[in-house]
mmCIF file of the N, C-alpha and C atoms, coordinates in Angstrom:
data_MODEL
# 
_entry.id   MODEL 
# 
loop_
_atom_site.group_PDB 
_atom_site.id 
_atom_site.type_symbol 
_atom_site.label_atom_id 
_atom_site.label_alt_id 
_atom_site.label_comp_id 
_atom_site.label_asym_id 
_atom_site.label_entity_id 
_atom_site.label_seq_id 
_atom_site.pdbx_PDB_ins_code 
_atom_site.Cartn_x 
_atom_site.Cartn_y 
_atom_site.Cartn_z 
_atom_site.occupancy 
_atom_site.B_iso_or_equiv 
_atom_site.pdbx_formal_charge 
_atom_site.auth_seq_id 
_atom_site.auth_comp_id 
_atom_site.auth_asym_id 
_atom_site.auth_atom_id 
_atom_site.pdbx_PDB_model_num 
ATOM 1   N N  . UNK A 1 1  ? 93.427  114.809 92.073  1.00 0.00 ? 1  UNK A N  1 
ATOM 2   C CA . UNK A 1 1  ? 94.671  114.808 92.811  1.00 0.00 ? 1  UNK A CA 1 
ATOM 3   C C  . UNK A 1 1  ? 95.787  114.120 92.036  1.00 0.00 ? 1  UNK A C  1 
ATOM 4   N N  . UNK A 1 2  ? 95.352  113.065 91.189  1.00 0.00 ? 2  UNK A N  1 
ATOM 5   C CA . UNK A 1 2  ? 96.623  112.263 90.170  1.00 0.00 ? 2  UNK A CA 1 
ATOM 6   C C  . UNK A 1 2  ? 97.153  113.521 89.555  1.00 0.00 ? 2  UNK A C  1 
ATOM 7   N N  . UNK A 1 3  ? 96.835  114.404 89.258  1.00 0.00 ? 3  UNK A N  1 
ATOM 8   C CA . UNK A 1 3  ? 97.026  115.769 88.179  1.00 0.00 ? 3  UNK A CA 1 
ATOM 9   C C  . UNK A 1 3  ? 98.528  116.614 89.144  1.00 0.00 ? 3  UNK A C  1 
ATOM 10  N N  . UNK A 1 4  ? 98.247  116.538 90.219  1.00 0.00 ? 4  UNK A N  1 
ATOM 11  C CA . UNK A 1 4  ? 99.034  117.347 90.884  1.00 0.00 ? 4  UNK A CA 1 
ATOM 12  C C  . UNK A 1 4  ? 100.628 116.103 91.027  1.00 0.00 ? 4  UNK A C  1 
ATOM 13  N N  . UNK A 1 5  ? 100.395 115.257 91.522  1.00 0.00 ? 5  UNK A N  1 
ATOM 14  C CA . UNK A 1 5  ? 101.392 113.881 91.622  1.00 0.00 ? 5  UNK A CA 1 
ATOM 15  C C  . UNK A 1 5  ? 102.272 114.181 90.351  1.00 0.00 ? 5  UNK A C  1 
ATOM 16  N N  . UNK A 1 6  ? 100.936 113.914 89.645  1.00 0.00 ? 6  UNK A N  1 
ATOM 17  C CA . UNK A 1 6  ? 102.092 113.694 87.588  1.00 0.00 ? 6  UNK A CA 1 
ATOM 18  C C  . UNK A 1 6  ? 102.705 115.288 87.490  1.00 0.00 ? 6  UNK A C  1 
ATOM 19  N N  . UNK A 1 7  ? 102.072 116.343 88.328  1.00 0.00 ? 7  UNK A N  1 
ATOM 20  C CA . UNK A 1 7  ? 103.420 117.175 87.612  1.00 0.00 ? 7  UNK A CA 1 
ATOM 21  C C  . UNK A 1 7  ? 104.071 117.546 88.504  1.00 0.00 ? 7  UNK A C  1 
ATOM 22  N N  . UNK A 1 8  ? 104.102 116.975 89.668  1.00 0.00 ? 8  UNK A N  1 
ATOM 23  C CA . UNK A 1 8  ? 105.401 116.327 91.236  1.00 0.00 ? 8  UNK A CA 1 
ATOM 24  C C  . UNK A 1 8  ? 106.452 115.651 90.152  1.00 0.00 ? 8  UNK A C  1 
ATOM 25  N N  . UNK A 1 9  ? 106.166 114.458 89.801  1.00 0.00 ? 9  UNK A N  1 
ATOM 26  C CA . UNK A 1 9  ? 106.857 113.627 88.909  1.00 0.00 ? 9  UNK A CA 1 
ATOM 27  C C  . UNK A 1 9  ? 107.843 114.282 87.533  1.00 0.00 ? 9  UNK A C  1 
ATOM 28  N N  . UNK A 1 10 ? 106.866 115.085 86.909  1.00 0.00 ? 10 UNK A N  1 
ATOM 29  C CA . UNK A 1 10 ? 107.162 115.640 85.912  1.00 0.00 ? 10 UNK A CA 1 
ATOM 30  C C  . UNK A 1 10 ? 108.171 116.846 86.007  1.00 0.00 ? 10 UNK A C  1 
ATOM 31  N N  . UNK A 1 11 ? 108.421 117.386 87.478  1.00 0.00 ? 11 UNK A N  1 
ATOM 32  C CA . UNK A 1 11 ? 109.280 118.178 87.734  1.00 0.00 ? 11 UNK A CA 1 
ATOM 33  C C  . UNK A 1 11 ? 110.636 118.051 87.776  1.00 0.00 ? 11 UNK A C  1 
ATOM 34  N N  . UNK A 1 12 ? 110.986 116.560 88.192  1.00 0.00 ? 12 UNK A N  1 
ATOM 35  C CA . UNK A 1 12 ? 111.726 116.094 87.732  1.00 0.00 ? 12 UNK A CA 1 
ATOM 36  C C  . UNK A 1 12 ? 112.491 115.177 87.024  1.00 0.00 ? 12 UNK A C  1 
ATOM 37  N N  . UNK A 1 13 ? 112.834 115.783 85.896  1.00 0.00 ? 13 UNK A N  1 
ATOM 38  C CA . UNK A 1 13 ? 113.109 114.862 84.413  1.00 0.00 ? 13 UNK A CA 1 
ATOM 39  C C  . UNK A 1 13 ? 113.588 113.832 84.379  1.00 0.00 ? 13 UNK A C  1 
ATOM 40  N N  . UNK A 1 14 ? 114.561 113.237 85.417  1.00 0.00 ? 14 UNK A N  1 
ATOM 41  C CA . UNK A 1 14 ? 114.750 111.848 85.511  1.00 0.00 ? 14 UNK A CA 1 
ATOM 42  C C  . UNK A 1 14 ? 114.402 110.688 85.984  1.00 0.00 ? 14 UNK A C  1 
ATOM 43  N N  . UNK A 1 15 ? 113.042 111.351 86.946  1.00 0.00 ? 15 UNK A N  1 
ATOM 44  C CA . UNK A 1 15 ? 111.653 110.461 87.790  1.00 0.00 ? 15 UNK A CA 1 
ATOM 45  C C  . UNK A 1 15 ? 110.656 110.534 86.651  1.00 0.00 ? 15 UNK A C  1 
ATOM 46  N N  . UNK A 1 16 ? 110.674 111.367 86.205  1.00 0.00 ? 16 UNK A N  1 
ATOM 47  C CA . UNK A 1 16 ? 109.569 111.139 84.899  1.00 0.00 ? 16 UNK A CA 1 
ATOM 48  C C  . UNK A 1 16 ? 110.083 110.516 84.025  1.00 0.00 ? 16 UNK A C  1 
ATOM 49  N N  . UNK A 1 17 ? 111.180 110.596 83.406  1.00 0.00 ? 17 UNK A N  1 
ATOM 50  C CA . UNK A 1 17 ? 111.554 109.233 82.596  1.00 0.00 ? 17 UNK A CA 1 
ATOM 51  C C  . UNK A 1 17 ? 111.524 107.981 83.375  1.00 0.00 ? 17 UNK A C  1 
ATOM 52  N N  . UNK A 1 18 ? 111.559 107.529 84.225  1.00 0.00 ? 18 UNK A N  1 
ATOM 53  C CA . UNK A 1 18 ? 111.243 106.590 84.838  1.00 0.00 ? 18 UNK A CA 1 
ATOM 54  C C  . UNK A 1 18 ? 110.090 106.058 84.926  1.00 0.00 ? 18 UNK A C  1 
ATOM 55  N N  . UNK A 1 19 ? 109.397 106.844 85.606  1.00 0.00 ? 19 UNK A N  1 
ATOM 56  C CA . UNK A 1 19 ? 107.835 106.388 85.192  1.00 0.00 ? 19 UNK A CA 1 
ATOM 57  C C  . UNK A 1 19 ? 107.568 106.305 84.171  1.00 0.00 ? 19 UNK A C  1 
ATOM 58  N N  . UNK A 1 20 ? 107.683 106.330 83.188  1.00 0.00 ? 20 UNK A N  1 
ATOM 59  C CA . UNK A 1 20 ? 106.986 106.555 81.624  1.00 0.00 ? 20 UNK A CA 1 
ATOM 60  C C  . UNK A 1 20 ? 107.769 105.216 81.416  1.00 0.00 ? 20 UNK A C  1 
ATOM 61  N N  . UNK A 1 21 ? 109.162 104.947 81.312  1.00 0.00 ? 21 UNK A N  1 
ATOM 62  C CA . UNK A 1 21 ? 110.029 103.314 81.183  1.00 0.00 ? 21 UNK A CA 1 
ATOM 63  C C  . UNK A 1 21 ? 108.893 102.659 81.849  1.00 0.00 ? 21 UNK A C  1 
ATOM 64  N N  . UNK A 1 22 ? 108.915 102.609 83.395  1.00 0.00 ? 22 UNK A N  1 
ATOM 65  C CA . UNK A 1 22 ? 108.122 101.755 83.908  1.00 0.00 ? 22 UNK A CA 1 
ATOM 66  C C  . UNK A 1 22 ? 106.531 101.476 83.620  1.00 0.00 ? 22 UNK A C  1 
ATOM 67  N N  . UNK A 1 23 ? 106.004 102.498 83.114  1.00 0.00 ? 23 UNK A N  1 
ATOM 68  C CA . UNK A 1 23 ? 104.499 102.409 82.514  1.00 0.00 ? 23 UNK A CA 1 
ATOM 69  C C  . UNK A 1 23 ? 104.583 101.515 81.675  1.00 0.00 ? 23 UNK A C  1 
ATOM 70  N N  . UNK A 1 24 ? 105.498 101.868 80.515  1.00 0.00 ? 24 UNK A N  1 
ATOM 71  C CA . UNK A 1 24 ? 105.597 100.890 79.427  1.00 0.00 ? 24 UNK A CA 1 
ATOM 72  C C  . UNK A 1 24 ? 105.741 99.619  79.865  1.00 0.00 ? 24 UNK A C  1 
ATOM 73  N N  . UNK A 1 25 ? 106.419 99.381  80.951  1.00 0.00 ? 25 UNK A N  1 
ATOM 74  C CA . UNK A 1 25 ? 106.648 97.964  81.142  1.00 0.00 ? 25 UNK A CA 1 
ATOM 75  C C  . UNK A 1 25 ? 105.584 97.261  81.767  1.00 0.00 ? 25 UNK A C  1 
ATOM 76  N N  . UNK A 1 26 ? 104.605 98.027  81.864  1.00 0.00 ? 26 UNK A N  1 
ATOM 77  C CA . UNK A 1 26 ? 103.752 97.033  82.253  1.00 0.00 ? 26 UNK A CA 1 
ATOM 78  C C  . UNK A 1 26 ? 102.983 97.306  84.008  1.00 0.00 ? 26 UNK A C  1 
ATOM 79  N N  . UNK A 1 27 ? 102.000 97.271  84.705  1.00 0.00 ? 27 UNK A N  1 
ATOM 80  C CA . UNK A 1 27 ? 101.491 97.954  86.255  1.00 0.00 ? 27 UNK A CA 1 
ATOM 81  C C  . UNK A 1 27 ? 102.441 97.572  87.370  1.00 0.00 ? 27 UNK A C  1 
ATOM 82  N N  . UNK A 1 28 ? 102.797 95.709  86.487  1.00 0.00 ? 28 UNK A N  1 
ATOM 83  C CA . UNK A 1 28 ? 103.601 95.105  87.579  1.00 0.00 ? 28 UNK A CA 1 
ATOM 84  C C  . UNK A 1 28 ? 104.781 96.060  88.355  1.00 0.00 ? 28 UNK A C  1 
ATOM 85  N N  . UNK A 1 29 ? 105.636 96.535  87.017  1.00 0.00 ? 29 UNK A N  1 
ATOM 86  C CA . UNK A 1 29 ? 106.965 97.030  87.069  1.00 0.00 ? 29 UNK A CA 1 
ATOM 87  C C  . UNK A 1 29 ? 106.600 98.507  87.094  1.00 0.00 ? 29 UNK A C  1 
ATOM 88  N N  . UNK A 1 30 ? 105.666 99.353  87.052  1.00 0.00 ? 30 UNK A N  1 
ATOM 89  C CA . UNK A 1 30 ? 105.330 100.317 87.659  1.00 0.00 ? 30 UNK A CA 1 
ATOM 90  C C  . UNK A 1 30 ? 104.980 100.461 89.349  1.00 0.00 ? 30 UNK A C  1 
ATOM 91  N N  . UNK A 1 31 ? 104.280 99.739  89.663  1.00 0.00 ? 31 UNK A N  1 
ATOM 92  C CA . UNK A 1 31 ? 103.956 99.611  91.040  1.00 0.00 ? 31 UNK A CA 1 
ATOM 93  C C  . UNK A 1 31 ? 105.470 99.425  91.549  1.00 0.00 ? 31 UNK A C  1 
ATOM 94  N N  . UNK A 1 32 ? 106.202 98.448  91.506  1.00 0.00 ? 32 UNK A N  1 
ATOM 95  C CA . UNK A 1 32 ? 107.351 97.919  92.401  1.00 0.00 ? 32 UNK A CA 1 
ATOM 96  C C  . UNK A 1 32 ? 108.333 99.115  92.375  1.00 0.00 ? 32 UNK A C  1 
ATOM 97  N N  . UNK A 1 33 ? 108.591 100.075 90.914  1.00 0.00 ? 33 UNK A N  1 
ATOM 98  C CA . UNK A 1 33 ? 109.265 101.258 90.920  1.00 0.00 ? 33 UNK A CA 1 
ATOM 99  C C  . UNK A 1 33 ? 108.623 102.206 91.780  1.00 0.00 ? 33 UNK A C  1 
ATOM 100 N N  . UNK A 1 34 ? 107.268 102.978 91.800  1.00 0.00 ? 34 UNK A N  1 
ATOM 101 C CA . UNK A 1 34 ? 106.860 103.310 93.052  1.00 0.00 ? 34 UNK A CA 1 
ATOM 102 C C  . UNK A 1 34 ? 107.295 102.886 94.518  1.00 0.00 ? 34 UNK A C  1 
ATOM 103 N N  . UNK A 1 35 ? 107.103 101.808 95.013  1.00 0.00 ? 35 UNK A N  1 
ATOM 104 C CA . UNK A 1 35 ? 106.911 101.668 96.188  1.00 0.00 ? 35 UNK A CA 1 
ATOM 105 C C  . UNK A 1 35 ? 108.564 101.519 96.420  1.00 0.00 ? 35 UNK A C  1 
ATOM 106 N N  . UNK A 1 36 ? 109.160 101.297 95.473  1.00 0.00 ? 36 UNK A N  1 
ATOM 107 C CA . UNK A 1 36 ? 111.087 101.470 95.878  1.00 0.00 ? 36 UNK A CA 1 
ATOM 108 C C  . UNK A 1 36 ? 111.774 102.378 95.438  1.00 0.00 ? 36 UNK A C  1 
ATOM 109 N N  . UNK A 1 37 ? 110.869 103.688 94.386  1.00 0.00 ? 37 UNK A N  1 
ATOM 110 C CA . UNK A 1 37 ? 112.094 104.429 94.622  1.00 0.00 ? 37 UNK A CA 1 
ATOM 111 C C  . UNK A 1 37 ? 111.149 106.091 94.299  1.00 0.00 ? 37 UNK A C  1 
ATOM 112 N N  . UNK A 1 38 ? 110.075 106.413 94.141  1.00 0.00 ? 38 UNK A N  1 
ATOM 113 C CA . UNK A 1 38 ? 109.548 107.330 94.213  1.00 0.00 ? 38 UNK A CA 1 
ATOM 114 C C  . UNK A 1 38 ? 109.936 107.959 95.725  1.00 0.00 ? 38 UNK A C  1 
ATOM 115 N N  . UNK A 1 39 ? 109.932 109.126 95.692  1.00 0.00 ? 39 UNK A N  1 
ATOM 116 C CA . UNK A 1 39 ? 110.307 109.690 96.840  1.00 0.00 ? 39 UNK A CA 1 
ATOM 117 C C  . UNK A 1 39 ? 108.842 110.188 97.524  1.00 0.00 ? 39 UNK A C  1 
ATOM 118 N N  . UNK A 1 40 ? 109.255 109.889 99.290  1.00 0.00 ? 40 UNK A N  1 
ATOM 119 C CA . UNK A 1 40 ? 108.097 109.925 100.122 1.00 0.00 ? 40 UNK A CA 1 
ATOM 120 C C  . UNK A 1 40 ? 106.984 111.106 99.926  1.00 0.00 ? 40 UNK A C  1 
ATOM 121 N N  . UNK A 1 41 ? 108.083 112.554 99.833  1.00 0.00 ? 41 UNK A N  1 
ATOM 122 C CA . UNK A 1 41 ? 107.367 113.630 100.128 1.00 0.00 ? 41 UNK A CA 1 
ATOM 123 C C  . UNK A 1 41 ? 106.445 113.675 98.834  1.00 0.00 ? 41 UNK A C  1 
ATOM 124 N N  . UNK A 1 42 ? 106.748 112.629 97.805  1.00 0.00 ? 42 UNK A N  1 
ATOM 125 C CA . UNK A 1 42 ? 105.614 112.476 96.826  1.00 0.00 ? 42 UNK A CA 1 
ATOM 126 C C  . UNK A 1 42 ? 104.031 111.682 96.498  1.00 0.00 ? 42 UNK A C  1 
ATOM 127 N N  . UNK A 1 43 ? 104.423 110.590 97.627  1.00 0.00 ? 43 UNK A N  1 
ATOM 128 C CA . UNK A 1 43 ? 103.518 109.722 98.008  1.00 0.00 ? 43 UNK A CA 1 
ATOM 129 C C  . UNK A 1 43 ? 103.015 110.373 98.874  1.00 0.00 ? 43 UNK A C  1 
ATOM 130 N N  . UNK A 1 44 ? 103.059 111.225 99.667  1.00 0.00 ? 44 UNK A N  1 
ATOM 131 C CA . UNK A 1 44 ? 102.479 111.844 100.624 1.00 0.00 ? 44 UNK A CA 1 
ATOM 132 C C  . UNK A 1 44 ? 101.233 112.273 100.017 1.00 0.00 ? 44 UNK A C  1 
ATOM 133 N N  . UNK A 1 45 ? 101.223 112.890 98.332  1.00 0.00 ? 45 UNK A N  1 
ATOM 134 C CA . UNK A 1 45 ? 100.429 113.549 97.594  1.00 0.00 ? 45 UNK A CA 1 
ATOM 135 C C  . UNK A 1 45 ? 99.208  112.773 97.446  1.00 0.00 ? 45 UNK A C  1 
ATOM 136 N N  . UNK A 1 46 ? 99.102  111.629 98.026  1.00 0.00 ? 46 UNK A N  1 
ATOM 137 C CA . UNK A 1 46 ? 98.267  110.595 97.407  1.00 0.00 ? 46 UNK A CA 1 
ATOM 138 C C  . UNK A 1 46 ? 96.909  110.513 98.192  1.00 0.00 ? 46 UNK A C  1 
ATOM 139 N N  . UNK A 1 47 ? 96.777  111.483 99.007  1.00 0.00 ? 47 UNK A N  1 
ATOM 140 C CA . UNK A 1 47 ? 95.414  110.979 99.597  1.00 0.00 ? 47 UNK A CA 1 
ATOM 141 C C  . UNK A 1 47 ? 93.977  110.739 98.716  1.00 0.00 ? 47 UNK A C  1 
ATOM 142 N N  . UNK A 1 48 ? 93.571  109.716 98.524  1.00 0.00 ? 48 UNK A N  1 
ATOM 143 C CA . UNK A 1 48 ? 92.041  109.506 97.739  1.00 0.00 ? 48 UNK A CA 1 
ATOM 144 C C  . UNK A 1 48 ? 92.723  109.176 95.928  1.00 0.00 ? 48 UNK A C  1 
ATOM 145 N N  . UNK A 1 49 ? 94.739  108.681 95.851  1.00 0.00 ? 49 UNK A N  1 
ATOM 146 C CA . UNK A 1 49 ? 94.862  108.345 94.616  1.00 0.00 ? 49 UNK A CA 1 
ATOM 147 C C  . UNK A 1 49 ? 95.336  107.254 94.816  1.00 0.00 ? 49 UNK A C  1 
ATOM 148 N N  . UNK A 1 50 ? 95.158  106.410 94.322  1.00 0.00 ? 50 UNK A N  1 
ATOM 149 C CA . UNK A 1 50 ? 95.650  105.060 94.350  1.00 0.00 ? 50 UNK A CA 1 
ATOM 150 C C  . UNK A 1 50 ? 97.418  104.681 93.213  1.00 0.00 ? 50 UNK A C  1 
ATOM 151 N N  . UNK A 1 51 ? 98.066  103.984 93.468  1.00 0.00 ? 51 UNK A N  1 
ATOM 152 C CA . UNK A 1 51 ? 98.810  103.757 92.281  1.00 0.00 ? 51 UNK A CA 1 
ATOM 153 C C  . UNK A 1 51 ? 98.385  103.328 90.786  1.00 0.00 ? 51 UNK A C  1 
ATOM 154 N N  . UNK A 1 52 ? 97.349  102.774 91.097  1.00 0.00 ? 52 UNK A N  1 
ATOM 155 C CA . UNK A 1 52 ? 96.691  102.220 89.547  1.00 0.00 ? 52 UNK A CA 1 
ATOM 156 C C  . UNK A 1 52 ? 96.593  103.898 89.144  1.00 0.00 ? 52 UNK A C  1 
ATOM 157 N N  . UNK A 1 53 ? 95.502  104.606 89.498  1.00 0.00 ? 53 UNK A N  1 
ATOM 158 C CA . UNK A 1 53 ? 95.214  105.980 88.983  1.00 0.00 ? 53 UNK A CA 1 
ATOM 159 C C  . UNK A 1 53 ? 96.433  106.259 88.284  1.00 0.00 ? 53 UNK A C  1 
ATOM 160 N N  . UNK A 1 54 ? 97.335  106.652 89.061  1.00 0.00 ? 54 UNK A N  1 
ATOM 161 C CA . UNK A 1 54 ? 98.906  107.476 88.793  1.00 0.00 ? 54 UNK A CA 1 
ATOM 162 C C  . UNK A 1 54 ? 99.438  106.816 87.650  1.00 0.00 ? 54 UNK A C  1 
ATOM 163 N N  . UNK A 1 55 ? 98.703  105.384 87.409  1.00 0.00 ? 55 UNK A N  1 
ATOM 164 C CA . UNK A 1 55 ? 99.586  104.298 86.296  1.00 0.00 ? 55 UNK A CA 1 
ATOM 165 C C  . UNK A 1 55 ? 98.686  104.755 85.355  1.00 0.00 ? 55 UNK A C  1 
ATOM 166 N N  . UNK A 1 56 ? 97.399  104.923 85.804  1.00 0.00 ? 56 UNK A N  1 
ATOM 167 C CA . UNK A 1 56 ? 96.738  105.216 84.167  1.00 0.00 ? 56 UNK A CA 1 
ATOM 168 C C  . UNK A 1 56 ? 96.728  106.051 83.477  1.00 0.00 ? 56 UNK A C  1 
ATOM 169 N N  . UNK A 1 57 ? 96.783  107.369 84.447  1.00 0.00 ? 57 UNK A N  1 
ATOM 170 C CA . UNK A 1 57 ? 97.249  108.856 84.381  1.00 0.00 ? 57 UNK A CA 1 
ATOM 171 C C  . UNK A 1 57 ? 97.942  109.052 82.844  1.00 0.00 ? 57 UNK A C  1 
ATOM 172 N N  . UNK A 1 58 ? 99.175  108.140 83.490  1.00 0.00 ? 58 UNK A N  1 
ATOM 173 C CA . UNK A 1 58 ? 100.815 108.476 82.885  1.00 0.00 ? 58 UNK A CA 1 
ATOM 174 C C  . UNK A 1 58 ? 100.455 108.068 81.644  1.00 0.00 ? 58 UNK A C  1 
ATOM 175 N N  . UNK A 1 59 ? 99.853  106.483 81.216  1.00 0.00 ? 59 UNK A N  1 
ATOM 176 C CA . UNK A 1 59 ? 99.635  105.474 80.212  1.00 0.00 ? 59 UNK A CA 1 
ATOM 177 C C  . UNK A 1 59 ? 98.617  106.485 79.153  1.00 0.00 ? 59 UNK A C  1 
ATOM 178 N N  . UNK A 1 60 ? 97.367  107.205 80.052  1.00 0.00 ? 60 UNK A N  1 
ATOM 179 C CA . UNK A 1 60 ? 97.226  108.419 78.807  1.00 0.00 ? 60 UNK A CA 1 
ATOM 180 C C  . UNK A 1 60 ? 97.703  109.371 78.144  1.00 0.00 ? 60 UNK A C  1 
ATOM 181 N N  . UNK A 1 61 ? 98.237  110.100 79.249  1.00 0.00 ? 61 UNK A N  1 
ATOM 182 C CA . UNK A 1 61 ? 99.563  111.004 78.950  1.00 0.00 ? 61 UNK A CA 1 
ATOM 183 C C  . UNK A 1 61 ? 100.053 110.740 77.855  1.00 0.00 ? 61 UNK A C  1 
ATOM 184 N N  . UNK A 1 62 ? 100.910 109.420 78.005  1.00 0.00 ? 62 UNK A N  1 
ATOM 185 C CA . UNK A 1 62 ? 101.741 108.919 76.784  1.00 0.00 ? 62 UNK A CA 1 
ATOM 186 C C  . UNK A 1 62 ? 101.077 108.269 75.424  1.00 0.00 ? 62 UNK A C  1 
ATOM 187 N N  . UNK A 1 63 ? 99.737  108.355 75.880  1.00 0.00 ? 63 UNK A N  1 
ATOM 188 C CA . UNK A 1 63 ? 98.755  107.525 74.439  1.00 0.00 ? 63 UNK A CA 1 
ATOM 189 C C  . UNK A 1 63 ? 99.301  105.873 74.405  1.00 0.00 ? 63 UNK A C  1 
ATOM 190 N N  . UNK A 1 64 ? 99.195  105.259 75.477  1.00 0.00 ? 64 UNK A N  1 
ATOM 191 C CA . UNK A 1 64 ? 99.186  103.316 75.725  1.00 0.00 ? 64 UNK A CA 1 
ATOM 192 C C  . UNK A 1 64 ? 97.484  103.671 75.514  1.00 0.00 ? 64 UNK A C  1 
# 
């Protein structure tokens, strides 16, 4: 289900640069960007994904 989220995210190019800033910065500053500015109908996507998942997801994605 993280698979479907990251390309929710990835659809749009200026939430995905965001997440990827915020990955880099670290789970702290990933999590707090989630929970304040990801949009709902995207969190909705999350049943059985946690935010860590979605953080590690991205962090492979990008090769962290």
């Amino acid at each position: 289900m993280a698979s479907a989220i990251i390309k929710a995210i990835k659809a749009i190019p200026k939430l995905w640069n965001a997440a990827v800033e915020k990955v880099k910065a670290g789970y702290r500053a990933f999590k707090s960007w989630w929970e304040n500015s990801v949009p709902q109908w995207i969190k909705n996507l999350m049943t059985g994904v946690t935010i860590y998942d979605i953080y590690q997801e991205i962090r492979n994605l990008i090769g962290l």
